[in-house]
Structures are given as C-alpha cells and as structure tokens.
N, C-alpha and C positions, 0 to 999 in steps of 0.2 A: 605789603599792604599800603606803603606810604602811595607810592603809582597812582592807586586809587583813591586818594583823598579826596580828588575833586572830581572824580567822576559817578555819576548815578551807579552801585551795586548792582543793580541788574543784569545790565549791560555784561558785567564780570561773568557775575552766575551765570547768565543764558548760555555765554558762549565757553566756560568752562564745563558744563554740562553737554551742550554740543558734540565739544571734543572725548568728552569720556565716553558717549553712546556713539559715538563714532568709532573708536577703542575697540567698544567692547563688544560692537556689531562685527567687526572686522575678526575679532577674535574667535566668535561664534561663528562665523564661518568657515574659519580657518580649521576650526574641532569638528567641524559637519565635514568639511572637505576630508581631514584624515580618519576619520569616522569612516567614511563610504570607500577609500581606497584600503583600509585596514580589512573591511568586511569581504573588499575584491578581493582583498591575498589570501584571506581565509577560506575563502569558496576556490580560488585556484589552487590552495595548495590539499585541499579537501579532495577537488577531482584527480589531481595529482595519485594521491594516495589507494585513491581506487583505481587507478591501473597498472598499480606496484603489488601490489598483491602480496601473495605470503611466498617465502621460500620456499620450494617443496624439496624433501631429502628422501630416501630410501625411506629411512626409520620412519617420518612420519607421515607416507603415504600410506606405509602398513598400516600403522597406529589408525588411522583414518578408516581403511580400508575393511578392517576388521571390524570398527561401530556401524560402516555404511554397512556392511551385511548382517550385522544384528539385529539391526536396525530393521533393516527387508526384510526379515527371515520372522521376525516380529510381525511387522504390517502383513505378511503374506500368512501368517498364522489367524490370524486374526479377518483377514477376507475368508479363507474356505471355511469360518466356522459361521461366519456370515451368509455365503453363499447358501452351507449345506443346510444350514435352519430357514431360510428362507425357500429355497428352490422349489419352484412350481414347473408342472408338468407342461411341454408345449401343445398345441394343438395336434400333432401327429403322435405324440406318446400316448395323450388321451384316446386316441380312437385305436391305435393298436392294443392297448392295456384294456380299453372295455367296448367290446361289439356291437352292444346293442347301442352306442350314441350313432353307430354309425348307419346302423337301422333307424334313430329314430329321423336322423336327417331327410335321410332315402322319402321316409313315410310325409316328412312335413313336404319339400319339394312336390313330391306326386300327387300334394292337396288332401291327403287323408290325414293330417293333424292340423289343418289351417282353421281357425277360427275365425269369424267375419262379424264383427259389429257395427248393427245399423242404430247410427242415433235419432 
C-alpha cells in the first residue's frame, strides 16, 4: 500500500478491478468451453452405446423368445374376439343371406321404387 501513497486510489481500483473481470471473463469461458465439449463426449459416447447393443446368448434369446410369443399369442387373442364382436356382413354375404334385397334393387333400377320430388 505504501506504492500508493501518493497516487489518486482510483487509479488502483479501476485497474485492479480490470484485471479481476478480465480473470474471471476468461474463466467463464474457459467452464462454457469444457461444458460444450463435455456434452460432445456425452452425446458421442451416448450414440456409441446404441450400436453396441446387448449381447445375445442361446439362453436369452429363448428367454425372450418365449415373452415375444406370449406376448403375440396375447394380442392375437385379443384381435379375434375383436374381430368376432364386431364383424359385419359384406355386401355380397348380404345379398346371398337375404334375396329379396336383391329383388328390391332390380325393382328400384327398372324405376318401380324411384321416388321423384318436385320442390
């Protein structure tokens, strides 16, 4: 402090202040820089790991193999009782199952069931 006995304090402080936000700008950048390359290796070593994949052995393709058709055997249980409660008749089941639609067709075509509204 003696240094400064005859000099204006200011002067001091300005440029000790300077130098610490110079410091500590440098510093911050420096944690921003290994910040973003930290986050690189974490995403490379991320896509890394998905195309490593799992080991496959004997045993645990069984093990697998046996849920995956449980699994199926489940869902496809579960479609045909869907199917069978829903299922409606297509247009050719309806006209073989009941005749007279196919008569009433015939009838509207040949103009004897057309109805004509004049407004």
């Amino acid at each position: 402090c003696e240094e400064n006995l005859g000099m204006p304090v200011i002067f001091t402080l300005a440029s000790h202040l300077s130098e610490q936000l110079s410091i500590q700008s440098e510093n911050r950048q420096v944690r921003h820089q290994e910040n973003l390359e930290r986050k690189q290796r974490e995403e490379e070593e991320a896509e890394q790991k998905r195309f490593e994949g799992t080991c496959v052995t004997v045993e645990s393709f069984i093990k697998w193999k046996v849920k995956f058709d449980a699994e199926r055997a489940e869902l496809t249980k579960t479609i045909k009782i869907d199917d069978s409660e829903s299922k409606k008749l297509t247009g050719r089941q309806l006209f073989e199952k009941d005749r007279s639609l196919y008569d009433s067709d015939i009838k509207f075509i040949s103009g004897e069931g057309m109805f004509f509204f004049c407004y």
